[in-house]
C-alpha positions as CSV (number, residue, x, y, z in Angstrom):
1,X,0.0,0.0,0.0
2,X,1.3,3.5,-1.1
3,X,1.3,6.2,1.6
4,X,-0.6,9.5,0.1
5,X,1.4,12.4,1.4
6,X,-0.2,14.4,-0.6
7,X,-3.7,13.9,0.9
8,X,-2.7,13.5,4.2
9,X,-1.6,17.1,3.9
10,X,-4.7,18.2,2.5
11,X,-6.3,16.8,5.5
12,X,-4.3,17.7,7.5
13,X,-4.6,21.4,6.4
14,X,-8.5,20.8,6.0
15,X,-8.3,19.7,9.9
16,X,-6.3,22.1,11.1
17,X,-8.3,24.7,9.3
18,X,-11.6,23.2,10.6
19,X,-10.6,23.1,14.4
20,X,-9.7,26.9,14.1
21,X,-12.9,27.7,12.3
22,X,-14.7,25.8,15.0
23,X,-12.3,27.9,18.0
24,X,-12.7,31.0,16.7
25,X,-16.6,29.9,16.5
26,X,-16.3,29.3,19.9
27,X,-14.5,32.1,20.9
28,X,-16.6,34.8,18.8
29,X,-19.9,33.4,20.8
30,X,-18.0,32.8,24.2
31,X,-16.8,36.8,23.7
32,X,-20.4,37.8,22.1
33,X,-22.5,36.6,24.9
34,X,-19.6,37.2,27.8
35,X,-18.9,40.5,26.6
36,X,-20.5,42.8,24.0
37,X,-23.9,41.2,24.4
38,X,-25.5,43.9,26.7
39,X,-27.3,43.5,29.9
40,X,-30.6,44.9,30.7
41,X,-30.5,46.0,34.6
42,X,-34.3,47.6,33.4
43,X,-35.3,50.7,35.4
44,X,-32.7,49.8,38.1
45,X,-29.7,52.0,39.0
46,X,-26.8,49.8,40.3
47,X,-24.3,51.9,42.1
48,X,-20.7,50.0,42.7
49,X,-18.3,51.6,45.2
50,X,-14.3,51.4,44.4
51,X,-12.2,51.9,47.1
52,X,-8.8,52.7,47.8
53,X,-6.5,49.7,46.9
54,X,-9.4,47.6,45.1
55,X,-7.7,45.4,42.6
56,X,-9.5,44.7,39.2
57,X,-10.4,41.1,40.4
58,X,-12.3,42.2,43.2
59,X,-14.1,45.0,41.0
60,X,-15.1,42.6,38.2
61,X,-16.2,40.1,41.1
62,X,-18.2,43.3,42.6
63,X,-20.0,44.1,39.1
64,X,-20.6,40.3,38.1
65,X,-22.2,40.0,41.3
66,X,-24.5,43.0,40.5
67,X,-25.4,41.8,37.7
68,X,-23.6,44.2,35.5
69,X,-21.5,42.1,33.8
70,X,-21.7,38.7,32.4
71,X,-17.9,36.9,32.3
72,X,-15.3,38.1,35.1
73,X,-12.8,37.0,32.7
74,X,-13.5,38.5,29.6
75,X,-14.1,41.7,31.8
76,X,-10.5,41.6,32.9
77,X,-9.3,41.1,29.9
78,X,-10.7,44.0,28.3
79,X,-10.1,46.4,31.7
80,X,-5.9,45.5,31.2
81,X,-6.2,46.3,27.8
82,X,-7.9,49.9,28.1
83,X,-5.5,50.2,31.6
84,X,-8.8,50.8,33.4
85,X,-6.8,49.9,37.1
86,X,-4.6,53.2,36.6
87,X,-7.6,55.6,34.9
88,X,-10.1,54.4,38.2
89,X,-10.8,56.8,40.5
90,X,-12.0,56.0,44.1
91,X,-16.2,56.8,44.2
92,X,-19.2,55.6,42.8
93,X,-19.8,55.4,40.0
94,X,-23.8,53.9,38.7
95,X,-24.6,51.8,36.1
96,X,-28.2,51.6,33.9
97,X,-30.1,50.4,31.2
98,X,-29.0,48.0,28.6
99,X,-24.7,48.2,28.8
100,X,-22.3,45.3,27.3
101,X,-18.8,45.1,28.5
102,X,-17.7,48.5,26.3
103,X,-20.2,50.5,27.9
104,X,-19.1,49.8,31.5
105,X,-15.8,50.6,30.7
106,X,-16.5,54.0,29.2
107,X,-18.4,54.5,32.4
108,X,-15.3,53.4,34.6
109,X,-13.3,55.5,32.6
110,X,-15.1,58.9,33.6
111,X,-15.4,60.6,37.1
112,X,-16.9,59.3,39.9
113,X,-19.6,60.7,41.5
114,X,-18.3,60.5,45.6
115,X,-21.2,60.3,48.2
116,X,-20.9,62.6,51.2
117,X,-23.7,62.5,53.7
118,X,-24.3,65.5,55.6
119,X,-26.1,64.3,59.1
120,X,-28.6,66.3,60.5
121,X,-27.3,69.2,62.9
122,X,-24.2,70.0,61.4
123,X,-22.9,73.4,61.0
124,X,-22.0,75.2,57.6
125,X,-18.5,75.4,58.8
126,X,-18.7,71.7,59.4
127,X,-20.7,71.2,56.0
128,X,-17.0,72.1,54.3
129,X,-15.2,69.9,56.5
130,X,-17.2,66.9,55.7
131,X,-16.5,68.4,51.9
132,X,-12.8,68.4,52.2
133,X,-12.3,64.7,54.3
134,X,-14.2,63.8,50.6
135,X,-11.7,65.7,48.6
136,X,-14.2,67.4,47.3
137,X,-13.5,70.9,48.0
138,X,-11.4,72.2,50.5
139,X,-13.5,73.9,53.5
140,X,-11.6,77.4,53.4
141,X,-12.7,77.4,49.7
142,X,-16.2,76.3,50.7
143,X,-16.3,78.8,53.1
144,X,-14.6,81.6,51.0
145,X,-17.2,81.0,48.2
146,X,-20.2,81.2,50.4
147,X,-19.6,85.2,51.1
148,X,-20.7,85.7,46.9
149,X,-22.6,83.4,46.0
150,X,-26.2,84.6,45.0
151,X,-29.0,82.2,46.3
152,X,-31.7,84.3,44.6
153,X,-31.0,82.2,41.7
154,X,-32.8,79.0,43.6
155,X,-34.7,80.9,46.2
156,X,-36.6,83.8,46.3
157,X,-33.7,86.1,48.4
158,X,-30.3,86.6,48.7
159,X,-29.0,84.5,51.5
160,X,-26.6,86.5,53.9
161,X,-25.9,83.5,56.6
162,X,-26.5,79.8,55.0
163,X,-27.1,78.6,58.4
164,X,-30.6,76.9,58.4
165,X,-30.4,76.6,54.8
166,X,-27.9,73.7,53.9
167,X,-30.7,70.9,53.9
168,X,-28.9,67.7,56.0
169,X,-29.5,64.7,53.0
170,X,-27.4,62.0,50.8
171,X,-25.7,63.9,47.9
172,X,-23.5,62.8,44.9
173,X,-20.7,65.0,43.9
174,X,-17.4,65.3,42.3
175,X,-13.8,65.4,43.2
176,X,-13.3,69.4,42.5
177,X,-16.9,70.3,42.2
178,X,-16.9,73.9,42.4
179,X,-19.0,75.6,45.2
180,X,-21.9,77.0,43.1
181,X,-22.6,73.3,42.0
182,X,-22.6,72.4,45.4
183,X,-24.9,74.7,46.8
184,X,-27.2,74.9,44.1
185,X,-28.1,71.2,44.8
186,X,-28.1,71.4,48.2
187,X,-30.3,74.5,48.0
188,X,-32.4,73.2,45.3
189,X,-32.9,70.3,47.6
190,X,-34.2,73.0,50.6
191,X,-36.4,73.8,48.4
192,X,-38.2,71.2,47.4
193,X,-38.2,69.6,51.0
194,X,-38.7,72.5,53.2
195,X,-40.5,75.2,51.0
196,X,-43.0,73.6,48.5
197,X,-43.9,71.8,51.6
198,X,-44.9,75.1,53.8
199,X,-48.6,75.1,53.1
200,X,-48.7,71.7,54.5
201,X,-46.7,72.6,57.7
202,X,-49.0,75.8,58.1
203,X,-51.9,73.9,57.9
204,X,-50.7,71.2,61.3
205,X,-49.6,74.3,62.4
206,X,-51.1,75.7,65.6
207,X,-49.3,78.8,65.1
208,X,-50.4,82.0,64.4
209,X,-48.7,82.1,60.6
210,X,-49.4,84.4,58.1
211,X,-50.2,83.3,54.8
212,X,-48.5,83.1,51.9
213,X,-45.7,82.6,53.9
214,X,-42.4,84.0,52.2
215,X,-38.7,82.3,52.7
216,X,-37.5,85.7,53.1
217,X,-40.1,86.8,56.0
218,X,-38.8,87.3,59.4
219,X,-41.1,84.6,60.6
220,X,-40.1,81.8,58.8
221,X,-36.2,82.8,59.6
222,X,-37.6,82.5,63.6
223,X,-38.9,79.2,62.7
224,X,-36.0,78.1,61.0
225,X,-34.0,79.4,64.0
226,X,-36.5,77.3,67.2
227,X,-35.9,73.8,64.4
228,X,-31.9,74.0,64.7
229,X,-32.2,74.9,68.4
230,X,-34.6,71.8,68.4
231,X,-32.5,69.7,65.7
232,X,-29.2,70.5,68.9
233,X,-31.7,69.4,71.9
234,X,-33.5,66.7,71.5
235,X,-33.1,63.3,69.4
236,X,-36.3,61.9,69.7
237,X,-38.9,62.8,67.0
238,X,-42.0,62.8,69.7
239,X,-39.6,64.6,72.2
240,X,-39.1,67.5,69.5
241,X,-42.6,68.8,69.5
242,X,-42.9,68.4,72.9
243,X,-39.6,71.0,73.6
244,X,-41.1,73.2,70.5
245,X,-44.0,73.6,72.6
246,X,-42.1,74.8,75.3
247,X,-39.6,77.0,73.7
248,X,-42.6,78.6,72.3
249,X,-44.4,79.3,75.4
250,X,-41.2,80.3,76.7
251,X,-40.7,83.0,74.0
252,X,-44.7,84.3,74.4
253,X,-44.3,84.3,78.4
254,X,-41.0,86.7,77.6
255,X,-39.2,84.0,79.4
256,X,-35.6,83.2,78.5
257,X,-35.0,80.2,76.2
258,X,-32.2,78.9,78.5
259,X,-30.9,76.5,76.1
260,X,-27.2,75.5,76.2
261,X,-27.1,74.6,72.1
262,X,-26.7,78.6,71.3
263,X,-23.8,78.9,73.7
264,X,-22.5,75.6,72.1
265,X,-22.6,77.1,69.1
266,X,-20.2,80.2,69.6
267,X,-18.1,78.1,72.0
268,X,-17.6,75.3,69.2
269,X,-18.5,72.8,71.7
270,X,-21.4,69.6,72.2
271,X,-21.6,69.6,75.9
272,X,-24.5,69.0,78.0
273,X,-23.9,70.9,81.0
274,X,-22.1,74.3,80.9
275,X,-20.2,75.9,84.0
276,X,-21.1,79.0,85.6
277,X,-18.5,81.5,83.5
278,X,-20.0,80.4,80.2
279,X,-23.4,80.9,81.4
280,X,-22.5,84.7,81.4
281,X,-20.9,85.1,78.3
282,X,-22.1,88.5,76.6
283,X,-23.5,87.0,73.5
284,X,-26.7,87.4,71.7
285,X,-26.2,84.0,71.4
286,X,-26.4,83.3,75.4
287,X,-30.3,82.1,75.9
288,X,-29.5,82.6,79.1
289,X,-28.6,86.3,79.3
290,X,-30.3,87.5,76.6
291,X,-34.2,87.0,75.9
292,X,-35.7,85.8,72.5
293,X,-34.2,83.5,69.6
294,X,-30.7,83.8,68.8
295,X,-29.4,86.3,65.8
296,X,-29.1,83.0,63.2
297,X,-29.7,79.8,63.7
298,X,-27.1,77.6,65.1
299,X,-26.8,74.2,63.0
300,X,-28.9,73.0,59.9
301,X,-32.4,71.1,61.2
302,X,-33.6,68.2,59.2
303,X,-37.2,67.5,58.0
304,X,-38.2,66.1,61.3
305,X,-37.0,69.5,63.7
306,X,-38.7,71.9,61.1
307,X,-41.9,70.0,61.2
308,X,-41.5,70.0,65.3
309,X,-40.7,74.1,64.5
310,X,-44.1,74.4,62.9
311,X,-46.1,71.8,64.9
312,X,-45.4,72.0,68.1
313,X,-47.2,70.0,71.2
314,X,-48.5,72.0,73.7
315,X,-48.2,70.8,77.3
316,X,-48.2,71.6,81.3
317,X,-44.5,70.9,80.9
318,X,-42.2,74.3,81.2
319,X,-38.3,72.7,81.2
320,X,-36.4,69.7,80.0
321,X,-32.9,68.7,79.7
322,X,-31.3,65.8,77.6
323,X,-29.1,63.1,79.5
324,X,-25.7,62.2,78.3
325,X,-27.8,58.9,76.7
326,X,-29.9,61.7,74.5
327,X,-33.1,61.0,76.6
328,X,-35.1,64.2,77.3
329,X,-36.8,64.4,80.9
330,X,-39.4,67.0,81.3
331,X,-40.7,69.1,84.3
332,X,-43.3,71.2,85.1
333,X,-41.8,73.5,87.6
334,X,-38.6,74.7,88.1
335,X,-38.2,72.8,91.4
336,X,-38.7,69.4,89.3
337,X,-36.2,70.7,87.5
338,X,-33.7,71.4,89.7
339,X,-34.1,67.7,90.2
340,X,-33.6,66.4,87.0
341,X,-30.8,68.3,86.8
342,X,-29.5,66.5,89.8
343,X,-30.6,62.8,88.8
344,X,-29.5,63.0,85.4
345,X,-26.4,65.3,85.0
346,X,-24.2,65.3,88.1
């Protein structure tokens, strides 16, 4: 029997062509539905956190997880190719609708947006230093930019003190965001929270309130100043319109306020229980010396300490104080008081 070279080349040739058709088969639908077939996350919005020092395998595990991308593998491959570990930024960045693999790149690739929470009670000067631990924006800049910046753009005046108006929320911003950007969405967000709300609060109101009531009224600043003297006092959101009422029978008896948060305040302090020099500091911010509401208010109230401004809950009660656990105690008469003083904070 002769030996065909000549067609065991061609088959050869034939089978070595055939197994690379079928590979390359293979690969194109092992890449197509791994990679550039795109997902649909539907009206979801996924948001995926990278931190500082998160390797690419623990970000493509993070995004597979979420459902964002289909092959870890194919992912890395791709991300080491467009040198996605050196362009990533730490932040979040949020992913949508129908994306393949290319599309979540070109998202990595851009800016993150950075989440800074600003809790409720915080002052403005510690709204820029939550700003700058983000790297945001540093806090003198913040601070700096504050003295001309025109809120009548957003609201309806222009805003001489923004303490009372930075509304404590959940915001997205970027490294470098310039202060306009930043206070137009916080503002923005006062807005629609606080003011669109107002002929709701009027109407639980038991207050005496004229209508329409106006941002830039001197009432609404008083009310604005009793919610961040509530928003210092009292933690408990039953507790609040219980201590409005007071403070506001305080301020119709012509009674001082007595309220160590306004003191706190100047002094750049959180303490519960002041000594005897500080109680006669000559500030129109000492509720103890001087009668009425202070000249601003003194931190940035949430929702829950406007509402208590607005609504408050009348009672036979006349004082209170907060315990170091952030339970409020209430009394009747000063004697009771005097007390309370003694059980709770000494």
């Amino acid at each position: 029997m002769i030996f065909n070279w000549k067609k065991s080349v061609i088959f050869f040739i034939l089978g070595f062509v055939g197994s690379l058709i079928i590979i390359l088969i293979s690969s194109g639908f092992f890449f197509y539905f791994g990679f550039w077939q795109k997902v649909d996350l539907g009206n979801q919005v996924i948001s995926v956190e990278v931190k500082e020092g998160q390797t690419l395998s623990a970000l493509s595990g993070l995004l597979k997880e979420k459902g964002v991308i289909k092959s870890e593998f194919l992912f890395k491959i791709a991300a080491r190719n467009y040198n996605i570990e050196r362009k990533l930024q730490v932040g979040f960045y949020e992913f949508s609708g129908r994306l393949n693999g290319f599309d979540v790149l070109k998202i990595l690739q851009n800016q993150p947006d950075i989440i800074v929470i600003f809790p409720e009670g915080k002052t403005v000067e510690q709204f820029g230093e939550i700003l700058e631990d983000k790297k945001i924006i540093s806090k003198v800049q913040f601070l700096d930019d504050l003295k001309n910046f025109d809120s009548s753009e957003i609201l309806e005046f222009k805003i001489n003190n923004f303490e009372g108006y930075l509304f404590p929320d959940t915001y997205y911003f970027k490294k470098g965001q310039k202060t306009d950007v930043i206070l137009k969405t916080i503002l923005k967000n006062f807005k629609n929270k606080v003011l669109n709300n107002l002929n709701t609060f009027i109407q639980n109101s038991p207050l005496k309130i004229k209508q329409p009531l106006s941002v830039a009224d001197n009432q609404f600043y008083d009310i604005l100043k009793l919610a961040s003297i509530i928003e210092k006092e009292v933690q408990e959101k039953n507790d609040k319109k219980i201590v409005s009422g007071i403070l506001w029978k305080r301020l119709q008896d012509n009674y001082p306020l007595q309220v160590d948060s306004t003191l706190n305040y100047i002094l750049k302090t959180n303490r519960p229980w002041l000594n005897e020099k500080e109680l006669k500091i000559d500030s129109p911010y000492n509720t103890y010396k001087f009668k009425g509401l202070p000249p601003t208010p003194i931190a940035n109230p949430g929702l829950e300490s406007i509402q208590a401004a607005f609504e408050p809950l009348m009672t036979d009660y006349y004082f209170y104080l907060t315990d170091k656990e952030g339970r409020t105690h209430f009394s009747k008469t000063y004697q009771e008081h005097l007390e309370n003083i003694k059980k709770y904070l000494r």
